[in-house]
C-alpha positions in Angstrom: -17.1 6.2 -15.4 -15.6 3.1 -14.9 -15.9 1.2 -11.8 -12.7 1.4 -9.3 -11.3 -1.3 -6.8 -12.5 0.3 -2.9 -9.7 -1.5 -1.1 -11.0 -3.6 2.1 -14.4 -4.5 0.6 -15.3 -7.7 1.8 -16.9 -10.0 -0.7 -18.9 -13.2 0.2 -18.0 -16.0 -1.1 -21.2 -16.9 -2.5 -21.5 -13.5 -4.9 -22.5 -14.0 -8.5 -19.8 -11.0 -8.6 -16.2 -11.6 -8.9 -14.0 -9.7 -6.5 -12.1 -7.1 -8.0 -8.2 -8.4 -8.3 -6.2 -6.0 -5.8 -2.6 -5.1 -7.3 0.2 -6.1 -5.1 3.5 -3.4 -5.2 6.0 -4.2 -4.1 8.4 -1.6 -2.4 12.3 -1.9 -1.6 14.4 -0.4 1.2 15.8 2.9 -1.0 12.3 3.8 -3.2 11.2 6.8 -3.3 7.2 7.3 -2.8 4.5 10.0 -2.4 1.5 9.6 -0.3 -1.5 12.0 -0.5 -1.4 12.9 3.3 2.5 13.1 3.9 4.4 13.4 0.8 7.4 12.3 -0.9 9.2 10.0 1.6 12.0 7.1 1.4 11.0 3.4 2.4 13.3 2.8 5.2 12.0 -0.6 5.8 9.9 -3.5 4.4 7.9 -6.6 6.4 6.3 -9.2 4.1 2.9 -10.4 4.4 2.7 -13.4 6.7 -0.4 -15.3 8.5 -2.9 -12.7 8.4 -1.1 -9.9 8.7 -0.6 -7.5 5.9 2.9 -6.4 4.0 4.0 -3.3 6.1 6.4 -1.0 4.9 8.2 2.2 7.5 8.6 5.1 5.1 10.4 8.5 6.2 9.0 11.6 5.2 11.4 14.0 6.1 11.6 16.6 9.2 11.5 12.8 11.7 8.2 12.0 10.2 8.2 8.1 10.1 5.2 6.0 9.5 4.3 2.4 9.2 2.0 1.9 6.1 -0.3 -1.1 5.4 -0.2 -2.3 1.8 -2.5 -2.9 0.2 -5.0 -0.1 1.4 -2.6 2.9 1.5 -2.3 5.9 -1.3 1.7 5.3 -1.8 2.9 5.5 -5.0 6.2 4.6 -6.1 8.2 7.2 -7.7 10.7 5.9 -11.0 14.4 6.8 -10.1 
């Protein structure tokens, strides 16, 4: 098995170990994504990271389900149109 990323696992900066990288997506208004817990949805909105606050994106999953979703640290996944 080979060793996966656990989003939000804080390393100290004086580990021997590096940290694992984290890959940034990047979402646009119009994608189409799927989410473990909710489904396929559409991104209806997108806030950049700034300060210390994490990239935020407002996806609607049909039915008047609308969510605001931290990324990193979500299960999104962008779907190819």
């Amino acid at each position: 098995m080979s060793p996966r990323a656990v989003p939000g696992r804080r390393v100290l900066p004086t580990s021997p170990f590096k940290a694992p990288a984290v890959e940034q997506v990047v979402y646009a208004v119009g994608d189409w994504v799927t989410s473990d817990r909710h489904g396929l949805g559409r991104v209806i909105s997108v806030e950049a990271a700034h300060d210390d606050v994490p990239a935020r994106v407002l996806v609607d999953y049909r039915g008047g389900n609308v969510r605001w979703l931290t990324s990193p640290g979500t299960t999104l996944t962008g779907l190819a149109d």
